[in-house]
N, C-alpha and C positions, 0 to 999 in steps of 0.2 A: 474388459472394463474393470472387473474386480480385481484385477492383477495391480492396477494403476490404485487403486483405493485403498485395498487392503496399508500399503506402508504407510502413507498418508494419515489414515485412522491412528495406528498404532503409534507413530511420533507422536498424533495429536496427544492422543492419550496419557502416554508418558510425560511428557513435559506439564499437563496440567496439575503433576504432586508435587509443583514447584509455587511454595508462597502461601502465607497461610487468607492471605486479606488480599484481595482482584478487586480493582477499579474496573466497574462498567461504562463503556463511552459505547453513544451513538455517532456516528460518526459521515452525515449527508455531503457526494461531492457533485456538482459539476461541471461535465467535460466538454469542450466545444475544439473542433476540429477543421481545418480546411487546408485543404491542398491548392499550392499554389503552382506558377510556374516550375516546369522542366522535372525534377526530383525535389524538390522544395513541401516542404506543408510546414505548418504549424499546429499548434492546438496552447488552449489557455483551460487553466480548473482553479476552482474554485471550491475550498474544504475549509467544511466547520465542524471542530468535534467539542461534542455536549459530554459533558460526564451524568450520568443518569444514577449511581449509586455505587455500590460496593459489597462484595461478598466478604463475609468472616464468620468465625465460628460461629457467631449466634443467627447466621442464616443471610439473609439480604435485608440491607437497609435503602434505600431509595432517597435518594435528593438528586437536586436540580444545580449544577455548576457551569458555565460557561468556561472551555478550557482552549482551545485554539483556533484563530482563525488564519489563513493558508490563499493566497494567490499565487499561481503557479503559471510560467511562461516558458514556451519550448518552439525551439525554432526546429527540423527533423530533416536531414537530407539522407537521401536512397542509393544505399548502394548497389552492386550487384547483386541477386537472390535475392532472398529477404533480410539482408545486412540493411543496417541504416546506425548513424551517427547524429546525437542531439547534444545542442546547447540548451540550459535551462537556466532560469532565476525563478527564486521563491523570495516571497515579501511574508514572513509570517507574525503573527501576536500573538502572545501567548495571554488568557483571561483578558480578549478583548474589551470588557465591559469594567473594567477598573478605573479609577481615575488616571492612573499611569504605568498602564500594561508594559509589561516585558517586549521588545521587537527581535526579531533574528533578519537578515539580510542571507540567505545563500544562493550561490552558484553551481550548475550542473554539468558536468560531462558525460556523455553515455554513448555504449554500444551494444546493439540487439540485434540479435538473428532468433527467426525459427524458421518452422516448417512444418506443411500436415495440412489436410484439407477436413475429414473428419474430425482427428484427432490433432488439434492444433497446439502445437507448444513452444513457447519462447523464453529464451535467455535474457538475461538484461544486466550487465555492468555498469554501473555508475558511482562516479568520485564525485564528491562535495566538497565545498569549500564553507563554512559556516562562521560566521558572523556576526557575535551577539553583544549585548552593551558594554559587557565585560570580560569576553571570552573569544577565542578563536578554535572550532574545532575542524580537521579533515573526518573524511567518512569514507569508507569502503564497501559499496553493496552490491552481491549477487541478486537476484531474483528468479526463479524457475515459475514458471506459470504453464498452465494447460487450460483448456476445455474441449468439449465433446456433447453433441447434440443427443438428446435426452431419448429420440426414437430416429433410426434411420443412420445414413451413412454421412449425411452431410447438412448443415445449417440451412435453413432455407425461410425465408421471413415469415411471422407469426410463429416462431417455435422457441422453445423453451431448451436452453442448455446449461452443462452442469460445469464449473469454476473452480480450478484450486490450485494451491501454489505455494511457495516457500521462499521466505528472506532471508540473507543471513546478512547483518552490518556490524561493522565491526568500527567503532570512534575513535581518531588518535589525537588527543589534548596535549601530548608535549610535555604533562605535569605526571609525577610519577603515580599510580595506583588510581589513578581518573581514565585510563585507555578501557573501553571494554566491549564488549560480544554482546549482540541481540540479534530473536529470533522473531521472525514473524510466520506462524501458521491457518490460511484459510483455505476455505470453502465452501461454495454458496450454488445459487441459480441466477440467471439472466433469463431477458429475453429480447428478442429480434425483432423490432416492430417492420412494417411494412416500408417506410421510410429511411430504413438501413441505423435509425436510434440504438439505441441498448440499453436496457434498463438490469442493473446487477444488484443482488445481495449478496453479502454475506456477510461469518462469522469469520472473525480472525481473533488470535491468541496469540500474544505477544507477551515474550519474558526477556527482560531489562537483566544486564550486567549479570548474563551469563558466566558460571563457573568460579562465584564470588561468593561472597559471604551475603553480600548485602543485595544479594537479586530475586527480584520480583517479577512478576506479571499482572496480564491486564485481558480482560475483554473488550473486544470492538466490535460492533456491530455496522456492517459498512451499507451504505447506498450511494450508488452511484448512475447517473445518469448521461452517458453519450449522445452528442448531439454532433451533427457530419451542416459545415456552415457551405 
């Protein structure tokens, strides 16, 4: 297990001497799930992130911002192994609580495999197509994710496991010195409940327009809740 955490840590590490001022977001989602006919499922989520404050030299400051709200629709068909292919649409706001929020429109394509019964790890490639009032952006994301149950060889309900994973997206705007690199790094806990739910935290670190002048990062603190309909 410490072999898988040790590199994890030390990424984390490194990338956090980037930025001198981190926006804190909480960030609660959502997940509902149901398998339908043949190879078929679906699942819909539902993400709202709060920005909760900010770190800078003089320490942390705390406020209250309302910063995105996120409906997410995914249709998932199964292929051989654990390969599967999704269509998605996302409906997002950005400060949904203004008198007239920013909207984005995007579409999803994706394909994932993994594999592991203890040790559970998956891929995930997805293109975007984004769509905003005054902008049109593509997007390119990897995803690597793992977990591994906390005692024992393998998950089994009421037990608690550990979560972590890495993004890499990369935005192409079309306009010149607007294309850029973002990383997203977490790791947290779940857990199993008796009804096959999932309840997740975690912390994620994310740094914006990577390998530029003008790049930053961010704290997220994530909750997420899985539900099987």
């Amino acid at each position: 297990m410490k072999r898988y955490l040790l590199p994890v840590f030390v990424f984390f590490l490194f990338f956090t001497s980037f930025g001198q001022v981190r926006p804190v977001f909480i960030e609660p989602a959502l997940s509902v799930g149901k398998t339908l006919k043949g190879r078929w499922s679906a699942n819909a989520k539902l993400v709202f992130r709060q920005q909760m404050g900010l770190f800078d030299s003089d320490g942390f400051t705390a406020f209250s911002q309302s910063d995105i709200l996120e409906i997410q629709l995914f249709a998932n068909y199964k292929l051989l192994g654990s390969k599967q292919i999704t269509l998605g649409y996302l409906y997002g706001i950005d400060e949904p609580f203004l008198d007239e929020p920013a909207w984005e429109h995007r579409l999803m394509q994706q394909f994932t495999f993994g594999s592991g019964n203890g040790f559970k790890w998956v891929n995930r490639f997805r293109l975007e197509q984004r769509f905003g009032e005054e902008n049109f952006r593509n997007r390119f994301r990897y995803r690597f994710t793992f977990d591994r149950p906390i005692s024992g060889s393998q998950l089994d309900s009421g037990e608690w496991y550990f979560v972590a994973g890495d993004e890499w997206l990369y935005t192409f705007t079309g306009k010149a010195g607007e294309d850029h690199l973002e990383n997203r790094l977490n790791a947290g806990l779940g857990y199993l409940f008796e009804n096959g739910q999932k309840l997740q935290f975690e912390i994620q670190y994310r740094i914006i327009r990577m390998v530029s002048s003008c790049a930053s990062s961010a704290w997220h603190f994530l909750v997420t809740h899985n539900l099987k309909w």
